[in-house]
N, C-alpha and C positions, 0 to 999 in steps of 0.2 A: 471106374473109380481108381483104380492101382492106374492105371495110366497117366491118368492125373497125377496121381502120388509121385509118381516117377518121374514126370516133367517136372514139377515143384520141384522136386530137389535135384535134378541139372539145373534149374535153373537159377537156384541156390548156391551152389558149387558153381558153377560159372560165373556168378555175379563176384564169389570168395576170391575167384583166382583171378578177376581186372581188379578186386584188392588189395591182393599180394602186390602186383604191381603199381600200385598206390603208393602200398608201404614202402617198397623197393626203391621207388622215387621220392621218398620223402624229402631228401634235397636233391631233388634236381636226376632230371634224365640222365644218364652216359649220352657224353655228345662224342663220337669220332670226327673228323676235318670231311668226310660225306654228310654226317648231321648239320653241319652246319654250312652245308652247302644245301641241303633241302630246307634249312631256317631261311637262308638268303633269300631263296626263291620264295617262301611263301611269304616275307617280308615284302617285295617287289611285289607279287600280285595281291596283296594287302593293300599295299601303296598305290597302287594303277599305275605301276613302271611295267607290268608282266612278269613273262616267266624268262626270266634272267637270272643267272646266280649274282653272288658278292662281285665277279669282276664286272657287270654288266651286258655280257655275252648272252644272248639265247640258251637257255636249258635243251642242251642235246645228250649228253651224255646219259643223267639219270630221266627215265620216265616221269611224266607229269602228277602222279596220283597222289601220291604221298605230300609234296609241295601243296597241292590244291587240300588236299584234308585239314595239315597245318594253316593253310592261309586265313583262317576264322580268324586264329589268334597269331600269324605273323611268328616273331621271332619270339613267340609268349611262350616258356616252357612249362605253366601250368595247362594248357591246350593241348604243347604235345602229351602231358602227362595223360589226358584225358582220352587222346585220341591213340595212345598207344593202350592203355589198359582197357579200353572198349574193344579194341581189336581182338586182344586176347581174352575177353569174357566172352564176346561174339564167336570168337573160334571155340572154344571149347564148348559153348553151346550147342554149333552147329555136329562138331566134333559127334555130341550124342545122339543129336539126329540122324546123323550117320549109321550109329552103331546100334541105333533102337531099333533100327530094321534090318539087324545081320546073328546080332544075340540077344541073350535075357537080358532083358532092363536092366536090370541090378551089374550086371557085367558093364554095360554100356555108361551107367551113371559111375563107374568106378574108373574106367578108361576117360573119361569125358576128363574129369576130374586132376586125373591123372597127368592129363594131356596139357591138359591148365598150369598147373605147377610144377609141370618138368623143368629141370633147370637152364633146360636148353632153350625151352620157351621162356622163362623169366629172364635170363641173360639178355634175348632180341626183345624182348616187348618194352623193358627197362631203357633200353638203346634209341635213339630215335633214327630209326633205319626202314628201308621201306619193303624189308622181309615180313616185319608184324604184319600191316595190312595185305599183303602179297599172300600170307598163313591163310587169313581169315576170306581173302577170296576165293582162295583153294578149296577150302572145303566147300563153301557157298556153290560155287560149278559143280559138286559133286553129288552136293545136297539135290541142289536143283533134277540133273541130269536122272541121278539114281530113281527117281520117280516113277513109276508105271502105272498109265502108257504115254509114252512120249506122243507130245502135241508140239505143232508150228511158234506156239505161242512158248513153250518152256526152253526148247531147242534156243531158239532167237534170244532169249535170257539167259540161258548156258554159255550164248556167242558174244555177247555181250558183254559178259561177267570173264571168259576165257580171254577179249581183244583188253579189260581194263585190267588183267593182271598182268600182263604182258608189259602195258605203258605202268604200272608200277615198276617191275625191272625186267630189263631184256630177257631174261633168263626164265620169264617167262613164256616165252615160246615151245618151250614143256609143255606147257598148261592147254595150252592151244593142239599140241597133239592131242595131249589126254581126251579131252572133252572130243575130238575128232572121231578117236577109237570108241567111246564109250557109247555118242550115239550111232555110231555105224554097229556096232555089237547089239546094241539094246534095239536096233532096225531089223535084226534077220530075220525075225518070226514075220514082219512085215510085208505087203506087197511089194515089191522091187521099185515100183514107182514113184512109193510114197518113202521108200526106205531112201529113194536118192536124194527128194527132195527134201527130207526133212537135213539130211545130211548135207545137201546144198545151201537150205536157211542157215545151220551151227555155223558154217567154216563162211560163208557170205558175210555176219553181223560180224565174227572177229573178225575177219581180214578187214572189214569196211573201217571197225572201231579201231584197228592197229594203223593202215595209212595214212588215216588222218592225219596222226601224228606225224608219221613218217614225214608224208610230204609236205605237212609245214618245218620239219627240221630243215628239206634240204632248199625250202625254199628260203629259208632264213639264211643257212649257213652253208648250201652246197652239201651236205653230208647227209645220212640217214640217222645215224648212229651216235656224230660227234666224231674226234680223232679215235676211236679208239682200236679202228685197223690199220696202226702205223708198224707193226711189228709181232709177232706171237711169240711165246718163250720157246727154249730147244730142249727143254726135259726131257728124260728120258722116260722110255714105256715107263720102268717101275718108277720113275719120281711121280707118276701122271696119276701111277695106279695109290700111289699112297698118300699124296697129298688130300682126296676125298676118305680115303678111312682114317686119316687124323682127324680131320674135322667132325666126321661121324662120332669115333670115339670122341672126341670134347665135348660134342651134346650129351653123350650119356655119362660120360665119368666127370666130364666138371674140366675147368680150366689148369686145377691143380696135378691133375694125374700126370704122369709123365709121359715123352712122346710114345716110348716103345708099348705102352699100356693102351694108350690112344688107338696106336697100332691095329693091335691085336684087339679092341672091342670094336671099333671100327670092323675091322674082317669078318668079327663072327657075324657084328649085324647082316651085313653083306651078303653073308653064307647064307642066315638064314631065311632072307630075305626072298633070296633067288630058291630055296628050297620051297619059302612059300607061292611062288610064282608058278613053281612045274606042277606042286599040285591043282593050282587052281585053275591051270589050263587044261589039266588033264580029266579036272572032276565035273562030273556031269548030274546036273545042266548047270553051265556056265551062270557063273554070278556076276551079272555086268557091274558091279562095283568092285568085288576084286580083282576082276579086272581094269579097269581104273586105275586102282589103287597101285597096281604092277607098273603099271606103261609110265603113271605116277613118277614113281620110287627111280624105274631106270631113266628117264629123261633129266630128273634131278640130280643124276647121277654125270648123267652122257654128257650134256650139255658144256656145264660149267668146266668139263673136262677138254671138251672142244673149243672154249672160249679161249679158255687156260695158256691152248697150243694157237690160236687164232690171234688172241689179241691180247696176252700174257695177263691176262686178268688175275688176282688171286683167287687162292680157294682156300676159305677158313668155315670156321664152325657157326659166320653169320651163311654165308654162302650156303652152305650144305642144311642150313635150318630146316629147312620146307619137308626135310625127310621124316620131321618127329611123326609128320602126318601118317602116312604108310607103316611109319614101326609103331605106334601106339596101335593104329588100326590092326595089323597086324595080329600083334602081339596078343591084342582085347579077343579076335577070332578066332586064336590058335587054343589062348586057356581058356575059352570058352568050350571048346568041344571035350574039355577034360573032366573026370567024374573025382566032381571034387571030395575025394577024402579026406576024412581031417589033418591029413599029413601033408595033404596039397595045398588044401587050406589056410595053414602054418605059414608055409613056405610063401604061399603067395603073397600072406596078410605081413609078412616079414620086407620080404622087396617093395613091395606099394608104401608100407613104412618108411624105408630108406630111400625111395624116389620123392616120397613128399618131405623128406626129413632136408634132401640135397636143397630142393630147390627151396623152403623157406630160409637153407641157410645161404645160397645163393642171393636171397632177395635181402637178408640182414645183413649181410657184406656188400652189395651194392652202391651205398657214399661212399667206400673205401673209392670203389674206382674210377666214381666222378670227381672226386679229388685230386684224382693224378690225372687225369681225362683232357681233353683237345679242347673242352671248356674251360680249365684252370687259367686262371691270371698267371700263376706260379709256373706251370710244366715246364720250360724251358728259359724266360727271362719277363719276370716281370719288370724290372727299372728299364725293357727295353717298350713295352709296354706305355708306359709312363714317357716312356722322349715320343710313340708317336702322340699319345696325347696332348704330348706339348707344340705341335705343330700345326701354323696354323689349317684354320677351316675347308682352304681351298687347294692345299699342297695333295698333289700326287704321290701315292705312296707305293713302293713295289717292293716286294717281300719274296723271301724262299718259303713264308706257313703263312698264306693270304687266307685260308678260312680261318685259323684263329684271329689274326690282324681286326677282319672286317665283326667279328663274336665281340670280342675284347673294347675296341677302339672306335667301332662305331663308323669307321672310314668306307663312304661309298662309292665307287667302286673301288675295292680295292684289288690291287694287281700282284702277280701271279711272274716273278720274273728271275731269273742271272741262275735258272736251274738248265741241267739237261734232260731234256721231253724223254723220256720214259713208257715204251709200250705201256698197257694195263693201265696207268696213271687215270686218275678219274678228272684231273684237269689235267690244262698243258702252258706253261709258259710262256709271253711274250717273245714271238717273233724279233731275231733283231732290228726289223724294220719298226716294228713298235715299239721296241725300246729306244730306240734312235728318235722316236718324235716324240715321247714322251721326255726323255733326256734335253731336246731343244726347249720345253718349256719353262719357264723361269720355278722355282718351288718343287720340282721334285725328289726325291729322296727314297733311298734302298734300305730298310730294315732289314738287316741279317741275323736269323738266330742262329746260333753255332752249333748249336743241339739237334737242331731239326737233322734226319736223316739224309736229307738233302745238301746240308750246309755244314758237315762236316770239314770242307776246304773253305777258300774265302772266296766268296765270288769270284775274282780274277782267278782264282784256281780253278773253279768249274766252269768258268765260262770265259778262257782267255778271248774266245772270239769278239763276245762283245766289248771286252774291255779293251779293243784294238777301235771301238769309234765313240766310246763315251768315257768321259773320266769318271773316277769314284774319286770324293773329297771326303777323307776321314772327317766328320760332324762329332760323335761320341763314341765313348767303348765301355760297356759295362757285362758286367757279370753275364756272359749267354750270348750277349749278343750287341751289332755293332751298327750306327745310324753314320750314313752315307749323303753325301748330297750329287746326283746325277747333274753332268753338260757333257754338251757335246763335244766330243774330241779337235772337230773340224765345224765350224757353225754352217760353213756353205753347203755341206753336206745334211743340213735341214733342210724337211717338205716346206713349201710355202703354201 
């Protein structure tokens, strides 16, 4: 009966916190120029175009999963609202599955919880980014795996669930160790036989479920990946070491903290992180979930660190989200083993107050920042907005902010052009040879915003090259930004 009692209300408290994110969205998700690059795609495979973003290109860059979730409802943002607050009720659900088998109920229903309305978690599930579902598959593998005794049949669903966090985002290949180590750990009491083969079904259903992908990328576009090994950044060790403890600290202290605060909460998570790691390699008999939860913590770590240096990807507090996992878990393990006095009690019942106090105030501040957000008509030039509107139906349009253009304006495909390609970038610009043929066709035109980070100079400033074989014809100039009409410099220098 108390067991009962105890699921009932996780399951109350997880249903509260895909509320929270209800409320938080009440107008409208946070879209970044990535969100509406996985609205595009699931508009196309809405439409029976596929999985193409806004310029028409094959989806290589981000992973399929996210786009296919959205695809129900397309570019519908009461869908995404639905399909990111299920995410985060689903994870903090599993969240207490997790923890009902490691402490007292009552600990576990308060971490679950906890987990749910962290501000870190309301921040991403708000967003339409595909760390929410990426969260909630995380635990799902863990959930799964953590089970005793491992069978063929749960393994192959851990491998499964391990290859589709991955095609959510690359950076899932974490995930893909973890679940590696977890069933090779949870094997050793095992026959040697059965411990290889159950360990050959995990790592066979992902790898099979990841190539798929793969090798329809490169069969599409020659790539695995997408461009995104054009270049890695040259940080140094300490820029490398400190840009994941900012973003660690932003999960826990909030966006408004300041960096050198960030810092230093960042660090201690870290410290104590790694503190929890030594004991629980040392403590016997091994818990094959805290273990998980370790190999977890440092691959989420290591990864995006190595990407960082590999393929200058950023690293912010969406990036480093997956970690609320490990420090909730954590954190739920460590004061659990504590004899709670009424002075601990205090303390504790003080901070679980101020962690839910952050994040409902995070979720009530929420339309501020889709207000300013990569969905605004406003952010940088609405009257530029309004000239592409006024263009006709069949005009080519190429932009330095193609995923606002194609949110905004409705233009499909819209194109992605007169910037310089940029390692990390999650698109890439028009080839001069593309832009050269698109320039030979009668009706096209260059929207420049001046705002965009990209378009701080004027086209012919960041891109004399191509302005050396297509002219730019001043058309309009308004407040942000300036409407262009593309030809070709030379016409015989058009494809036929």
């Amino acid at each position: 009966m108390k067991s009962k009692h105890h699921h009932s209300v996780a399951i109350g408290t997880s249903l509260l916190c895909g509320a929270l994110i209800l409320f938080a969205t009440r107008r409208g998700p946070v879209l970044s120029p990535d969100s509406i690059s996985y609205l595009s795609t699931a508009q196309h495979v809405r439409s029976g175009n596929g999985l193409t973003d806004f310029s028409g290109r094959p989806l290589t860059v981000f992973g399929p999963i996210l786009p296919l979730l959205l695809a129900a409802g397309g570019r519908s943002l009461l869908w995404a609202r639905i399909v990111g607050a299920s995410a985060v009720a689903g994870a903090s659900w599993l969240m207490f599955v997790l923890l009902y088998r490691r402490v007292r109920p009552w600990a576990a229903v308060v971490a679950a919880a906890s987990f749910g309305v962290s501000q870190g978690l309301v921040r991403v599930g708000s967003t339409v980014w595909s760390e929410t579902p990426y969260i909630l598959i995380v635990v799902g593998v863990l959930a799964v795996l953590a089970i005793e005794p491992l069978t063929e049949r749960r393994v192959a669903i851990g491998g499964l669930l391990c290859g589709l966090g991955f095609l959510t985002r690359y950076a899932g290949a974490g995930l893909v160790i973890t679940g590696a180590v977890v069933v090779a750990i949870a094997s050793l009491t095992l026959e040697r036989r059965r411990a290889v083969r159950l360990l050959a079904i995990h790592l066979g259903v992902a790898a099979a479920t990841c190539a798929t992908w793969l090798v329809r990328n490169v069969i599409e576009t020659g790539e695995t990946f997408g461009p995104r090994f054009s270049g890695g950044a040259t940080d140094s060790l300490q820029a490398l070491v400190r840009a994941p403890a900012i973003a660690i600290g932003e999960l826990i202290l909030g966006d408004r903290a300041t960096d050198s605060h960030k810092v230093r909460g960042g660090v201690v998570i870290l410290v104590l992180l790694a503190i929890a790691a030594i004991i629980a390699m040392v403590k016997r008999p091994t818990n094959v979930l805290d273990i998980g939860m370790i190999v977890f913590g440092l691959t989420s770590v290591i990864i995006p660190v190595v990407a960082r240096r590999v393929t200058a990807s950023d690293i912010e507090f969406r990036v480093m989200s997956p970690m609320m996992i490990p420090i909730v878990y954590t954190t739920a393990v460590a004061l659990d083993r504590l004899h709670f006095k009424p002075v601990a009690l205090v303390v504790c019942a003080g901070l679980a107050s101020w962690w839910a106090f952050e994040g409902v105030a995070m979720a009530n501040r929420t339309p501020q920042i889709v207000a300013i957000g990569a969905g605004s008509r406003t952010q940088f030039s609405s009257q530029l907005h309004d000239l592409i509107d006024a263009l006709p139906a069949d005009a080519n349009v190429l932009t330095n902010s193609p995923q606002r253009v194609w949110w905004q304006n409705h233009r499909d495909p819209t194109l992605f052009a007169f910037t310089r390609p940029r390692a990390g970038n999650s698109n890439y610009p028009l080839s001069p040879a593309d832009t050269l043929r698109y320039a030979c066709q009668p009706g096209t035109y260059l929207a420049w915003f001046s705002q965009v980070a990209s378009g701080g100079d004027s086209p012919s400033e960041r891109r004399p090259d191509l302005v050396e074989i297509v002219d730019l014809t001043l058309q309009h100039s308004v407040p942000g930004g300036v409407l262009y009409r593309l030809s070709a410099r030379d016409p015989t220098r058009c494809p036929h």
